[in-house]
N, C-alpha and C positions, 0 to 999 in steps of 0.2 A: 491560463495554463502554465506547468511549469515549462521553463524551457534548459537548456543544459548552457553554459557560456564556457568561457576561455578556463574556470575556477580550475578545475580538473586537467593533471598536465596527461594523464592517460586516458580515452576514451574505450578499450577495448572493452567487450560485453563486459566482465566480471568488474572492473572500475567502472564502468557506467552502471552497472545495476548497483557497486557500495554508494556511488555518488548519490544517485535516484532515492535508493533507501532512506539514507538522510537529509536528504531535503525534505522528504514524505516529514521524517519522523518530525523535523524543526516547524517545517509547512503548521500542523496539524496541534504544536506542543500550545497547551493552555488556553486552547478552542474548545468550546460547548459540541455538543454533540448537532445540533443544526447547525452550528456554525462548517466541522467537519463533514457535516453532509454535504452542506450546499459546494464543497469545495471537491468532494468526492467525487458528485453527480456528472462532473464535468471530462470523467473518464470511462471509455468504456469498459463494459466488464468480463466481452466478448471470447478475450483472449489473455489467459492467465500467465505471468512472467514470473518464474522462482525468484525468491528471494524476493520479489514485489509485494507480491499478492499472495503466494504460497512460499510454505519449504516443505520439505518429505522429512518423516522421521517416521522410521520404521516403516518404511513402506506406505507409509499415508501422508498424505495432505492433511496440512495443518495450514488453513487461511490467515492470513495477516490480518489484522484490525484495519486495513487499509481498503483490503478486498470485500471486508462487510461492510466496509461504508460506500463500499462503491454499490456496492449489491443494494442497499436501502433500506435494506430491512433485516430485524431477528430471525432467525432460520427454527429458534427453541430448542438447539443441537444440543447446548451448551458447551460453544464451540471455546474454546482457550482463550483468545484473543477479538472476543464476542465487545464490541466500544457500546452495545445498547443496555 
């Protein structure tokens, strides 16, 4: 699992969710799709964090390629950021 270290001189939510983000992004950069799963699996999907897993535009949720992998599966929404 990821964990956060010393890298980040600010911890407040909105620098710990840009930190978060880009580890996601580098985590995940030039991984196969099972490879990204099995790396997904290991978070829950219980409870969804903006800018993690979602953003709002226009009043909707738009899921990150991060929160479908954590989900495991195609939804056939043909969601924006759909990684299947």
């Amino acid at each position: 699992m990821m964990t956060v270290d010393s890298v980040a001189d600010c911890l407040c939510y909105d620098c710990l969710i840009t930190v978060l983000g880009a580890r996601i992004k580098t985590l995940l950069l030039g991984k196969s799709c099972p490879e990204s799963l099995a790396i997904a699996k290991q978070y829950p999907t219980d409870t969804w964090i903006e800018n993690i897993d979602y953003t709002v535009e226009n009043g909707k949720c738009i899921f990150s390629a991060w929160y479908h992998l954590k989900r495991g599966h195609c939804c056939n929404n043909g969601c924006r950021y759909c990684p299947y």
